[in-house]
Each structure stands twice: as C-alpha cells, then as structure tokens.
C-alpha positions as CSV (number, residue, x, y, z in Angstrom):
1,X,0.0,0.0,0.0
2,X,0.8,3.7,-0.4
3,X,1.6,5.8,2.6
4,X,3.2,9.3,0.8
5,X,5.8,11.0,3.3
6,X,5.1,14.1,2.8
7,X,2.0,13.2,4.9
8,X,0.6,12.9,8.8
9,X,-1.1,9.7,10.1
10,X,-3.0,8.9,13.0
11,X,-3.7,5.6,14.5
12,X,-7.7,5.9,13.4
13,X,-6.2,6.1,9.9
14,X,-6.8,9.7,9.0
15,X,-4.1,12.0,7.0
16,X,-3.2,15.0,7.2
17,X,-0.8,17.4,4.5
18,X,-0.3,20.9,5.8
19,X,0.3,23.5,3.0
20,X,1.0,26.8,4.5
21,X,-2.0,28.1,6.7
22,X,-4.8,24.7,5.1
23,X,-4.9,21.4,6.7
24,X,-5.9,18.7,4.1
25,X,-7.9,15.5,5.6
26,X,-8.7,12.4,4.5
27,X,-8.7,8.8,5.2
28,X,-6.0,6.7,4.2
29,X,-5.7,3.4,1.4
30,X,-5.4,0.8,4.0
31,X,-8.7,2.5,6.0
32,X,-10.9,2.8,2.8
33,X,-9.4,-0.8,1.9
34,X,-10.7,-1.8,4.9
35,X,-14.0,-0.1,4.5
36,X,-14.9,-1.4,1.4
37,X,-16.8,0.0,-1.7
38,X,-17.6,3.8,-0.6
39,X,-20.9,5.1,-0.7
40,X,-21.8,7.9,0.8
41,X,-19.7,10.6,2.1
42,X,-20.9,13.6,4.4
43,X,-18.5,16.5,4.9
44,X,-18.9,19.7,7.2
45,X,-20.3,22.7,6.7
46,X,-17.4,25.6,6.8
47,X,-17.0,27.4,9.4
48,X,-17.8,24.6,12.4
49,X,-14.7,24.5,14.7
50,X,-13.7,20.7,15.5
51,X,-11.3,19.5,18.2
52,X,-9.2,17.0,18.3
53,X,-11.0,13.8,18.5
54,X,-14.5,15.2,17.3
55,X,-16.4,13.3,14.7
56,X,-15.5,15.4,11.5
57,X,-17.1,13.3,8.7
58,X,-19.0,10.4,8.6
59,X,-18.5,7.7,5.8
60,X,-20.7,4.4,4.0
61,X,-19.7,1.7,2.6
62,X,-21.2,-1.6,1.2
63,X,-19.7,-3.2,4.5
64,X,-20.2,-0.4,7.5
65,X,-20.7,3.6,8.0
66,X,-17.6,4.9,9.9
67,X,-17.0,8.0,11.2
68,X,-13.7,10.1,10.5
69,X,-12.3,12.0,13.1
70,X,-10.5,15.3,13.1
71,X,-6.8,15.1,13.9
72,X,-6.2,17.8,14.7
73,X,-7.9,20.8,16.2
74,X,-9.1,23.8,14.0
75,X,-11.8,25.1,11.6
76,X,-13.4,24.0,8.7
77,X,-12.5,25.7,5.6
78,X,-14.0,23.4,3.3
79,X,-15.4,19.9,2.7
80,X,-14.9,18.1,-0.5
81,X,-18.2,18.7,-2.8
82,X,-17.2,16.3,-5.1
83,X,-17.7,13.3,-3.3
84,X,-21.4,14.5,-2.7
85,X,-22.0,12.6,-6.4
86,X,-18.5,10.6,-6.4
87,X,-17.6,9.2,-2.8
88,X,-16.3,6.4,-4.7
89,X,-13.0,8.9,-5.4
90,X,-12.2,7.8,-1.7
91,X,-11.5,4.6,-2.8
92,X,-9.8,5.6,-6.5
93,X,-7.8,8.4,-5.0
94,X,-7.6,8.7,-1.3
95,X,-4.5,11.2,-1.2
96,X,-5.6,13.3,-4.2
97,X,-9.0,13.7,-5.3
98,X,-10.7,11.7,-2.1
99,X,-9.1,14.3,0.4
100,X,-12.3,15.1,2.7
101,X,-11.4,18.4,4.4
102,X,-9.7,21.3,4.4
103,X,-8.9,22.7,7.7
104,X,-6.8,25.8,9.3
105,X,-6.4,27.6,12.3
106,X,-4.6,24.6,13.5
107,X,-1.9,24.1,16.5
108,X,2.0,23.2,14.7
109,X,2.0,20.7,18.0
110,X,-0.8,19.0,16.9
111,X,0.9,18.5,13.5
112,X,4.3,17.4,15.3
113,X,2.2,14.8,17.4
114,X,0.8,12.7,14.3
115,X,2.8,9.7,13.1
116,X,5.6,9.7,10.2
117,X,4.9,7.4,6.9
118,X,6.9,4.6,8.8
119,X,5.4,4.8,11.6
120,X,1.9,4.2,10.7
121,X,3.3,1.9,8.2
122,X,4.3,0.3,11.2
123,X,1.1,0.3,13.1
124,X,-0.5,-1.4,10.0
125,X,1.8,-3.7,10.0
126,X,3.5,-3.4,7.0
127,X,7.2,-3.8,5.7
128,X,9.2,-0.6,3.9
C-alpha cells in the first residue's frame, strides 16, 4: 500500500498534509481498503470548529458507516463537494481527489504529534 511522506497519520487512519495556513484531511488506502466499496460521504459545513478527536465526517460503505475524526484541532475551511456525487474517489484516490477536508487555524504541535509514513506503516503492519 501507499503511505506518501510528505503526509501525517493517526492511528484511526486519518491524514493529514499541511500546506502553508490549510490542513488537508482524508482517510488513508489501508482505511478505505478496509471499509470497502464507498458510498456515501458527508463532509462539514465551513466554518464549524472541531477539536481534536470530534467526529469530523461520517463515511458508507457496502460493508459499515464509519465516522472520520479530526486530527487535529481547528476550523473547517472546506469539505470536499465532489464526493457528494462521487464518494467512490475515496476509494480511487484517497491522497488526491478523495481528500475530505480542508482545515486551518490549526496548532503546529498538533501536526508534530501525528505519526511519520513509517510509523503508521508500522502500526498497520506493513514492511518498507
């Protein structure tokens, strides 16, 4: 599986790539592997302030509904639209075009705290 390194992990299997002042958040190939077929998809509404921990999105698949949580703390900027008609882009492009939310106002601690690439690599239990 793909974990890029430019990316965060957590151990609920969100990302998270930080580009300047925007926090970009999805879920990541081995979670929607896990999930299944995606779907359904519901993102929030921008402007709702999430902590870390909080239920930020909830997602269906053919197998379960799941909820994603935030990673880190901060406000919504924006939620993906285009998985409103495609959720399936989760599963076809988890890193690119399935990214789920875009967040900022965030803590550079609570970035520092999320796992490297080989470290959730390691929690998943895969080899390098």
């Amino acid at each position: 599986m793909n974990f890029p390194n430019d990316l965060k992990y957590t151990k609920d299997h969100e990302w998270v790539r930080v580009d300047g002042g925007v926090a970009t958040v999805g879920i990541t190939e081995f979670a929607q592997h896990e999930l299944g077929e995606i779907v359904f998809a519901e993102t929030p509404a921008p402007g709702r302030s999430v902590s870390k921990g909080d239920s930020l999105c909830v997602v269906e698949s053919t197998k379960a509904a799941s909820d994603v949580y935030a990673p880190i703390a901060g406000k919504v900027k924006e939620g993906n639209g285009a998985l409103q008609g495609n959720p399936q882009l989760i599963n076809t492009d988890p890193y690119g075009e399935g990214w789920m939310v875009k967040l900022e106002g965030f803590s550079a601690g609570d970035i520092a705290a999320l796992m490297s690439s080989e470290q959730y690599r390691a929690l998943v239990g895969e080899k390098a």
